[in-house]
KOLVEXGU-890658 format. One record per residue (C-alpha): y, x, z; residue number from 1. Coordinates in steps of 0.02 Angstrom, whole numbers. Each point is the difference from the previous one (the first is absolute). Layout:
BEGIN
+--------+--------+--------+-----+
:      y :      x :      z :   k :
+--------+--------+--------+-----+
:      Y :      X :      Z : NUM :
...
+--------+--------+--------+-----+
end
This chain:
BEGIN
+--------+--------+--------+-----+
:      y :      x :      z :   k :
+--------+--------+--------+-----+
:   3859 :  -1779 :   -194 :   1 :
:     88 :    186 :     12 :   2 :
:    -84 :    148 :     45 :   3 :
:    107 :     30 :    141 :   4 :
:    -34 :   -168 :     96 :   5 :
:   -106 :   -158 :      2 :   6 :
:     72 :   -179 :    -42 :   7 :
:    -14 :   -133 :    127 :   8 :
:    -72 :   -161 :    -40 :   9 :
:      8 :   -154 :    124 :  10 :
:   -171 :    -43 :    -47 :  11 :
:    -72 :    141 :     78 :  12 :
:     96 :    -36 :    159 :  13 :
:   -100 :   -168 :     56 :  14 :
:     80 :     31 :    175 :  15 :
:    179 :     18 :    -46 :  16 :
:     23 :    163 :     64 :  17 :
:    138 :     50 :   -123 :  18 :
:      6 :    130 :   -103 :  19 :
:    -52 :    192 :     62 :  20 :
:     49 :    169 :    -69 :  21 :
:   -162 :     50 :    -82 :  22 :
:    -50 :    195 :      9 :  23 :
:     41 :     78 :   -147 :  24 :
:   -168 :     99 :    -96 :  25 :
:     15 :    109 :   -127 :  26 :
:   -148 :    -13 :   -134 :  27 :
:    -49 :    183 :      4 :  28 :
:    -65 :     50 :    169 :  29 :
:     64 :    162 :     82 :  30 :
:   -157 :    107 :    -37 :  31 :
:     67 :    -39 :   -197 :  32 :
:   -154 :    -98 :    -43 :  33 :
:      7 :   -169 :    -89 :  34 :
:    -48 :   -137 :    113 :  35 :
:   -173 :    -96 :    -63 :  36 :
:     21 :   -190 :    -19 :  37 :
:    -84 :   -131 :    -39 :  38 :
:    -42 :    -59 :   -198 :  39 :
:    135 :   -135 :    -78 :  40 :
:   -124 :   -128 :    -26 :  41 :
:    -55 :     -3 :    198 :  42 :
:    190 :    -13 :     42 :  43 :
:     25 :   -131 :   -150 :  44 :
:   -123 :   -123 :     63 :  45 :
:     63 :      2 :    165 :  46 :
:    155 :    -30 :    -51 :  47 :
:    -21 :   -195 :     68 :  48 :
:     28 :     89 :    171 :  49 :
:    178 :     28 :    -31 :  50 :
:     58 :   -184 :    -81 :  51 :
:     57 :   -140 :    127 :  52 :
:   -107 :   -108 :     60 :  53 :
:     65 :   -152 :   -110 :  54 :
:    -74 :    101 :   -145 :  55 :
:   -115 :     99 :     82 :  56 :
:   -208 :    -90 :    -26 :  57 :
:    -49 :    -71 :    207 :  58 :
:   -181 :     23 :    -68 :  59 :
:     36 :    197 :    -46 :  60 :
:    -66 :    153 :    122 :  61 :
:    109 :     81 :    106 :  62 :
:    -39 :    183 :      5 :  63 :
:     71 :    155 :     23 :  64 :
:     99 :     60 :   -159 :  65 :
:   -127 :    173 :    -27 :  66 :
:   -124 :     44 :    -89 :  67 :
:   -190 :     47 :     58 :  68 :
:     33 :    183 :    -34 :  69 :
:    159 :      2 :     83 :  70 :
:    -81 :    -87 :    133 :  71 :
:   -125 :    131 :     14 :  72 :
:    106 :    142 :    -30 :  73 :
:     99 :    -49 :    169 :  74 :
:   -126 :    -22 :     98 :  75 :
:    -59 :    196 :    -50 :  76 :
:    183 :     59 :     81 :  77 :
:     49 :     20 :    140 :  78 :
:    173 :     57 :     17 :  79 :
:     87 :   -138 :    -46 :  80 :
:    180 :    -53 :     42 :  81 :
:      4 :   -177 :      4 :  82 :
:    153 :   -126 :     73 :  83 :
:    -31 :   -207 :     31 :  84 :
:    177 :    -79 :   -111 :  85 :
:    -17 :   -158 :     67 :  86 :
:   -171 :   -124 :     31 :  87 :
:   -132 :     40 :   -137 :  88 :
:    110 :    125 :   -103 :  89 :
:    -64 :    182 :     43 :  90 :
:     69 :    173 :    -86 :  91 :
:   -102 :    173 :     16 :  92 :
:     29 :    155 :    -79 :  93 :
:   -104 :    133 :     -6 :  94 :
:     -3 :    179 :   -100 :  95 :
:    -76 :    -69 :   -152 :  96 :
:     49 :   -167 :     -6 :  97 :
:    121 :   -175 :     59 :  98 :
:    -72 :   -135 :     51 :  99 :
:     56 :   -189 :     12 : 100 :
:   -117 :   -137 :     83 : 101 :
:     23 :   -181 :     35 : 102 :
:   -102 :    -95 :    110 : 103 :
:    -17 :   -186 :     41 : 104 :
:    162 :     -1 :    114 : 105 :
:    102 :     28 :   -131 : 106 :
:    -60 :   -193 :    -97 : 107 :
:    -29 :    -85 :    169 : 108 :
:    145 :   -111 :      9 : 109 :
:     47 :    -68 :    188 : 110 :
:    -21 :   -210 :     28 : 111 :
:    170 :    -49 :    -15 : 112 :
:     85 :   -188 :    -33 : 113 :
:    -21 :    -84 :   -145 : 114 :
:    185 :     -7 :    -39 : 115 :
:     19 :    176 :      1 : 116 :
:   -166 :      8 :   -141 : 117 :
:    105 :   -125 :    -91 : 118 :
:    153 :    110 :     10 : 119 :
:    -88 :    158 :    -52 : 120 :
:    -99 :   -101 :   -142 : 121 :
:    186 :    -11 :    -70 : 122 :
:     67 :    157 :     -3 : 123 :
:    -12 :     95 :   -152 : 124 :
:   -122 :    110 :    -35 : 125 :
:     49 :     75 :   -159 : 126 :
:     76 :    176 :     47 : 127 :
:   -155 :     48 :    104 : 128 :
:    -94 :     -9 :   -166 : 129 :
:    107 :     83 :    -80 : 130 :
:     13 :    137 :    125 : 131 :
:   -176 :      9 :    -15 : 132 :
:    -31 :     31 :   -154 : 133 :
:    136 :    149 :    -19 : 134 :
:    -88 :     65 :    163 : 135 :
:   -182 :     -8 :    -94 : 136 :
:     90 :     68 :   -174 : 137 :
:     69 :    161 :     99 : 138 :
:   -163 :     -3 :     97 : 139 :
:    -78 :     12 :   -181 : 140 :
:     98 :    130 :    -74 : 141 :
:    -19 :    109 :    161 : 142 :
:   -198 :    -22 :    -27 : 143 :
:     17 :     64 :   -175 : 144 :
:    108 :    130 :     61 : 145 :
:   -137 :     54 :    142 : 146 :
:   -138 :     -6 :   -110 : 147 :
:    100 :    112 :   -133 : 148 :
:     21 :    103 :    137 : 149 :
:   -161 :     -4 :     37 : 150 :
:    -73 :     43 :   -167 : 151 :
:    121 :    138 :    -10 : 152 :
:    -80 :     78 :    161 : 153 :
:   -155 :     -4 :    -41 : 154 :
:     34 :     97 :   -178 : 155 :
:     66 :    114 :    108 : 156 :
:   -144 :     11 :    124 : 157 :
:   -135 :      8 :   -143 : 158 :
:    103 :    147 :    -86 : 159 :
:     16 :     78 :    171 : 160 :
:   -176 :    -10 :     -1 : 161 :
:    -39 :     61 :   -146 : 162 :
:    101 :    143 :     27 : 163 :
:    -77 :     34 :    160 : 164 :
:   -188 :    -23 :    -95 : 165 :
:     77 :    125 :   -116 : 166 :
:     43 :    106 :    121 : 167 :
:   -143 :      5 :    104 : 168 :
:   -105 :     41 :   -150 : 169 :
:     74 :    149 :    -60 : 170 :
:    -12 :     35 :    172 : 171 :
:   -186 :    -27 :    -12 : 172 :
:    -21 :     93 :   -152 : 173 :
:    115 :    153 :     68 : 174 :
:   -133 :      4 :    150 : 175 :
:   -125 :    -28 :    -96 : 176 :
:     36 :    150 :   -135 : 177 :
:     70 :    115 :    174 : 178 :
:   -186 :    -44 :     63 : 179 :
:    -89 :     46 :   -163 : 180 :
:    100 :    161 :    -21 : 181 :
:    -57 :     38 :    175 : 182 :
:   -177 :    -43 :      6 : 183 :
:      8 :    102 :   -174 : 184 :
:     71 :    160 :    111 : 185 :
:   -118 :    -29 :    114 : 186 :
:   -140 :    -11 :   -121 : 187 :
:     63 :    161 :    -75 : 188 :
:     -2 :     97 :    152 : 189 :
:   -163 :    -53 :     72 : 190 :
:    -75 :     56 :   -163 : 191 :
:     73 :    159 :     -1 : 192 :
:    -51 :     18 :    194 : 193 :
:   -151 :    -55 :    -49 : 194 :
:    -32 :    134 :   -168 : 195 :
:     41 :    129 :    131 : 196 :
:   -117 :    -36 :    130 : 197 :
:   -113 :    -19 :   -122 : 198 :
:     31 :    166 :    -81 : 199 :
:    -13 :     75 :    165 : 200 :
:   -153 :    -78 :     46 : 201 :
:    -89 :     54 :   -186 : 202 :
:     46 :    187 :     35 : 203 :
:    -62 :    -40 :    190 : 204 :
:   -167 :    -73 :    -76 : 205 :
:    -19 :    142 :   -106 : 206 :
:     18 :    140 :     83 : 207 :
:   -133 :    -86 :    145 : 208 :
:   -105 :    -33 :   -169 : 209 :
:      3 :    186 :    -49 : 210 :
:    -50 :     61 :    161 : 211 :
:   -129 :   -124 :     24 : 212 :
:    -75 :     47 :   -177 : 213 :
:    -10 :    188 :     47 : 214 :
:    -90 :    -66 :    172 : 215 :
:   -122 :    -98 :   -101 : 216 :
:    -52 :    131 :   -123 : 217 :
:    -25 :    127 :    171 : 218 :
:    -98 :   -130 :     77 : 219 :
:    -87 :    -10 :   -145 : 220 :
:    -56 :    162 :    -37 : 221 :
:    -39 :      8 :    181 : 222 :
:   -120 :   -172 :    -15 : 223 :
:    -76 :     84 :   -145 : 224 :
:    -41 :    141 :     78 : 225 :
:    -58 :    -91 :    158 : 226 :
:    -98 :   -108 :   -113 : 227 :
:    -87 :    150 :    -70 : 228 :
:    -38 :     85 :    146 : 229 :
:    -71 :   -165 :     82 : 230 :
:    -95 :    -41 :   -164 : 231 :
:    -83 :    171 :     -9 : 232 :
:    -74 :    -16 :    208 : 233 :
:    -45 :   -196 :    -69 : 234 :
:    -92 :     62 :   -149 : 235 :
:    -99 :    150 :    122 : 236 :
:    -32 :   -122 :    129 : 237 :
:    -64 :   -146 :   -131 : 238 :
:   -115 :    126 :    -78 : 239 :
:    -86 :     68 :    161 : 240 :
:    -25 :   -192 :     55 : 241 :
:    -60 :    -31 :   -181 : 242 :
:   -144 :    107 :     33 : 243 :
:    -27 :    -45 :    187 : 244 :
:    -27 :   -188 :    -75 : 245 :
:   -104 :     60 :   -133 : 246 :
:   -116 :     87 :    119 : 247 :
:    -16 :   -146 :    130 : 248 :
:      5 :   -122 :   -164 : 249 :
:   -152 :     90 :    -75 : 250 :
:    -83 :     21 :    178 : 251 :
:     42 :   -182 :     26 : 252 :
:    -70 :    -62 :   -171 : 253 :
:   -194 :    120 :     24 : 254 :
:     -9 :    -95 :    185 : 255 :
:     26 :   -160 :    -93 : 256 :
:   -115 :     20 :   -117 : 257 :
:   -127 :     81 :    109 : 258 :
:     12 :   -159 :     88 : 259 :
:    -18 :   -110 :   -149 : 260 :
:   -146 :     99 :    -62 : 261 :
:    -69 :    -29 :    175 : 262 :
:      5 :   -193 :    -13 : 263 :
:    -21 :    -16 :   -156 : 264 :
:   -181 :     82 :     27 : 265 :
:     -4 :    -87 :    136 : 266 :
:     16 :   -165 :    -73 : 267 :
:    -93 :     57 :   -158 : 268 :
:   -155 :     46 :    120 : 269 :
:     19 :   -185 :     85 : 270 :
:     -9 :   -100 :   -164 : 271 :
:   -120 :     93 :    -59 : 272 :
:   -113 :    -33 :    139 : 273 :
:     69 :   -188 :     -4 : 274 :
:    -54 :     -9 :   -175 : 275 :
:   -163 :     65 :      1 : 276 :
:    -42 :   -105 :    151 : 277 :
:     55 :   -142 :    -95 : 278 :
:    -95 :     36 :   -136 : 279 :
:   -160 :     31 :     95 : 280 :
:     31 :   -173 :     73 : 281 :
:     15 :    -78 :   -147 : 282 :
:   -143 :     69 :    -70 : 283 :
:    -94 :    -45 :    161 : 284 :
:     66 :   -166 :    -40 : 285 :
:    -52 :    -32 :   -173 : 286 :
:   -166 :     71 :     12 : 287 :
:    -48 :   -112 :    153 : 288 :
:     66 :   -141 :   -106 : 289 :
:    -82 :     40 :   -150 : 290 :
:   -191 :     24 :    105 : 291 :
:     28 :   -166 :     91 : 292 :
:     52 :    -88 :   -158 : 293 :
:   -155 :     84 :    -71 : 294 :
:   -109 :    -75 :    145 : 295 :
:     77 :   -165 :    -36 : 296 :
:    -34 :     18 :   -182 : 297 :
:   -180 :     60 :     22 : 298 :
:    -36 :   -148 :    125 : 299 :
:     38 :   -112 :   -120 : 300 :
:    -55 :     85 :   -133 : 301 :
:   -168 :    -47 :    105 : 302 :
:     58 :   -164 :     26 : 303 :
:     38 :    -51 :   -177 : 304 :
:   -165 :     93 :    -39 : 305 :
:   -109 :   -112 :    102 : 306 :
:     87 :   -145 :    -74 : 307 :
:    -25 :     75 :   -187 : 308 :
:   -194 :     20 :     80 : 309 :
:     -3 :   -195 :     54 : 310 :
:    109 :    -68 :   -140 : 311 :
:   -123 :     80 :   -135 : 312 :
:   -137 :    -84 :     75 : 313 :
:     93 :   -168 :     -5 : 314 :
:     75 :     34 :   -144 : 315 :
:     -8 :     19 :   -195 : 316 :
:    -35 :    181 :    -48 : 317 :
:    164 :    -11 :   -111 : 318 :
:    122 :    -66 :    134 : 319 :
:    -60 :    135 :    112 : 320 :
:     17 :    128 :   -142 : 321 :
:    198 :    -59 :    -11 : 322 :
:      0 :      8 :    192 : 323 :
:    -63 :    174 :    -36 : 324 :
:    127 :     48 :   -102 : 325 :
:    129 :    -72 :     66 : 326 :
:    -32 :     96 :    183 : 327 :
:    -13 :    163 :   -106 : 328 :
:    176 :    -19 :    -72 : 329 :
:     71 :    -45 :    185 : 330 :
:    -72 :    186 :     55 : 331 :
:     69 :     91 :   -158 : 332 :
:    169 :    -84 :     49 : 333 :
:    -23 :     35 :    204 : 334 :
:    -36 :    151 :    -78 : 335 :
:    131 :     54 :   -100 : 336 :
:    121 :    -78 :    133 : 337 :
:    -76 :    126 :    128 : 338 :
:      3 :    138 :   -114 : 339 :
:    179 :    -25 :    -49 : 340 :
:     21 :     11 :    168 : 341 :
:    -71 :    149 :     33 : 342 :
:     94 :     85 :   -129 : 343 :
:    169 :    -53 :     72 : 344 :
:    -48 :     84 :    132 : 345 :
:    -56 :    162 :    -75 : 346 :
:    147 :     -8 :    -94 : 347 :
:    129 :     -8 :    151 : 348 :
:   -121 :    118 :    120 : 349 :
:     30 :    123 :   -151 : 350 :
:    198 :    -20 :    -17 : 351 :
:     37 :     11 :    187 : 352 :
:   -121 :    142 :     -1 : 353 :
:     94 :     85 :   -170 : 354 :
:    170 :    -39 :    128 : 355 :
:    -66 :     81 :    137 : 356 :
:    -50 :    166 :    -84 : 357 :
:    191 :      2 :    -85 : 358 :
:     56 :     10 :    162 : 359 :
:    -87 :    106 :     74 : 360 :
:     12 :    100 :   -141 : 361 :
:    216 :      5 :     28 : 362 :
:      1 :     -5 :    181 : 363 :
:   -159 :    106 :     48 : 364 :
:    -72 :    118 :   -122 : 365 :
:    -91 :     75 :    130 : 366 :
:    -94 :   -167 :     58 : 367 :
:    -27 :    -44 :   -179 : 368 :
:   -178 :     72 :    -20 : 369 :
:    -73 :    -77 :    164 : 370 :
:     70 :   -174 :    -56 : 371 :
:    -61 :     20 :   -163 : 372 :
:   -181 :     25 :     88 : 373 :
:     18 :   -163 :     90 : 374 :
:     65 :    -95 :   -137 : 375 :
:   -143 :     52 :    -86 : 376 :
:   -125 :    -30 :    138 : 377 :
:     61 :   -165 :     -7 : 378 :
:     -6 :    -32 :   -194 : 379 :
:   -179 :     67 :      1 : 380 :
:    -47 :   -147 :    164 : 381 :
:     89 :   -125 :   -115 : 382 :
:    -89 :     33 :   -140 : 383 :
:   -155 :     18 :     91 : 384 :
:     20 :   -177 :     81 : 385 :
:     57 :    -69 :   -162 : 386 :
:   -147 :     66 :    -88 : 387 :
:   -109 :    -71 :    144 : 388 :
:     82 :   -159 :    -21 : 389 :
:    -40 :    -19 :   -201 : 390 :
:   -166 :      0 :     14 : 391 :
:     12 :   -107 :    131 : 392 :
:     95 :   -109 :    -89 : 393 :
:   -119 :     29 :   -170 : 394 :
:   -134 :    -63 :    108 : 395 :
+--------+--------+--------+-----+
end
């Protein structure tokens, strides 16, 4: 097959159509791209598609010579030109690409006699295999040449690339160097904007600081001079109320202890009196005790007397001389038990007495003298009742 034209082959006509100019195609399309095609090895296995059907398998698919990604590819465009040859032999060209399907039409044969099968079984059909097989030698080199071609533009498309990478760094880095040397400008002049202002502000802040240190030191002097003025009418006015509370403090102190000396004496006089009435009491007391235990004692001294009386008469002389005895050491012990007694008593009538005269002594020096009479008007009734009471008691 030429590149200007297509061969005809009877075996693709199965309805004796005769032969039809084909379109010529060139193999570049008019944008100058090379047209994509299918791999070798799809287009050699379905090579069976183009042998007659003496030699062709009856068990073998029919399918449409075309790969899955040129499949797939045409159905993504759109704008296709495509023309119907004859029954199930379709051509379509596109911008990228030439196309070349066969469908089932193209093998279906029509029922005819069986003389004319026996006539066509005849005929020769060695010059369609050789036609074929200069058509799929060309169809091989032109695959070669395509995918040279193809290898060949994309060298060119990766250095075009690469150049345009190139490119668009130095581009980057220009920019990127402009925008440093910029922001570095800018940098620059905000700093020296800002050293000015700053400048300006320091001689601002020090000339307010100047004047505001000669206002301090006049307030100052005039605080300290306030301070001494108000310091000197504090210290006059503390000093006359110093002595105005130290009168009313020592008037207020004498009334207090006027009044504490009042009930202290008071309450002095009270226990006093308390005390001595308790005392008299208990004296009362004990002496009324002490003369009915001596009437109880003398009873039965009687008592046990009477029995002594009738017991000696029963009696031993001997046994009633140890009864004797032994009722004279029961009195020494009542005795000394009483006696004891009595000077317990003494002894506390004289300590509350010797307490009494101490305070009057502290408390009421005046008083003193007449207490000292009574205390001694009583000592001189005790010891005239106790000395009535020891012979008494002797007896």
């Amino acid at each position: 097959m030429s590149d200007s034209s297509l061969i005809y082959c009877s075996c693709w006509d199965t309805r004796n159509l005769g032969p039809k100019k084909l379109l010529r195609a060139s193999l570049l399309s008019p944008s100058g791209r090379q047209p994509k095609l299918s791999p070798i090895s799809s287009a050699l296995k379905e090579r069976n598609y183009f042998l007659p059907p003496q030699i062709k398998p009856l068990n073998g698919p029919r399918k449409q010579v075309q790969s899955k990604e040129h499949a797939s590819q045409k159905e993504k465009k759109t704008h296709e030109d495509t023309k119907k040859i004859s029954p199930g032999f379709t051509y379509s060209r596109s911008d990228e690409e030439i196309s070349v399907i066969l469908g089932d039409e193209l093998f279906e044969r029509p029922k005819k006699p069986k003389e004319d099968r026996m006539l066509r079984l005849l005929l020769p059909r060695t010059d369609v295999i050789l036609d074929l097989e200069n058509q799929i030698a060309e169809l091989t080199t032109v695959i070669e040449q395509i995918s040279r071609d193809h290898q060949t533009s994309q060298k060119l498309l990766t250095e075009e690339m690469e150049n345009r990478y190139n490119d668009l760094q130095k581009e980057f880095e220009n920019s990127k160097r402009e925008l440093k040397e910029t922001h570095l400008v800018a940098m620059t002049a905000l700093e020296e904007r800002y050293k000015a202002a700053l400048k300006m502000e320091k001689s601002s802040a020090q000339g307010k600081l100047e004047s505001m240190v000669k206002e301090y030191k006049y307030l100052k002097n005039m605080f300290r001079m306030y301070q001494d003025s108000i310091s000197d009418e504090m210290e006059e006015k503390w000093s006359r109320r110093k002595i105005e509370w130290e009168k009313s403090e020592k008037m207020e102190r004498e009334k207090i202890l006027l009044q504490q000396k009042y009930r202290l004496t008071k309450k002095f006089e009270v226990d006093v009196e308390e005390e001595k009435r308790k005392i008299e009491e208990l004296h009362i007391q004990e002496c009324e005790k002490f003369s009915k235990e001596r009437e109880a004692f003398i009873k039965q001294h009687e008592v046990d007397v009477l029995n002594l009386e009738q017991l000696q008469k029963s009696k031993e002389k001997n046994h009633a001389i140890n009864l004797e005895q032994i009722l004279q050491q029961k009195l020494v012990e009542v005795e000394e038990k009483y006696k004891y007694m009595l000077q317990n008593l003494t002894d506390e009538n004289l300590e509350l007495r010797n307490l009494l005269i101490l305070r009057n002594e502290e408390l009421f020096q005046e008083r003193s003298k007449r207490e000292i009479r009574q205390d001694s008007f009583v000592y001189q009734d005790i010891l005239t009742d106790s000395e009535n009471l020891d012979p008494e008691q002797e007896s």
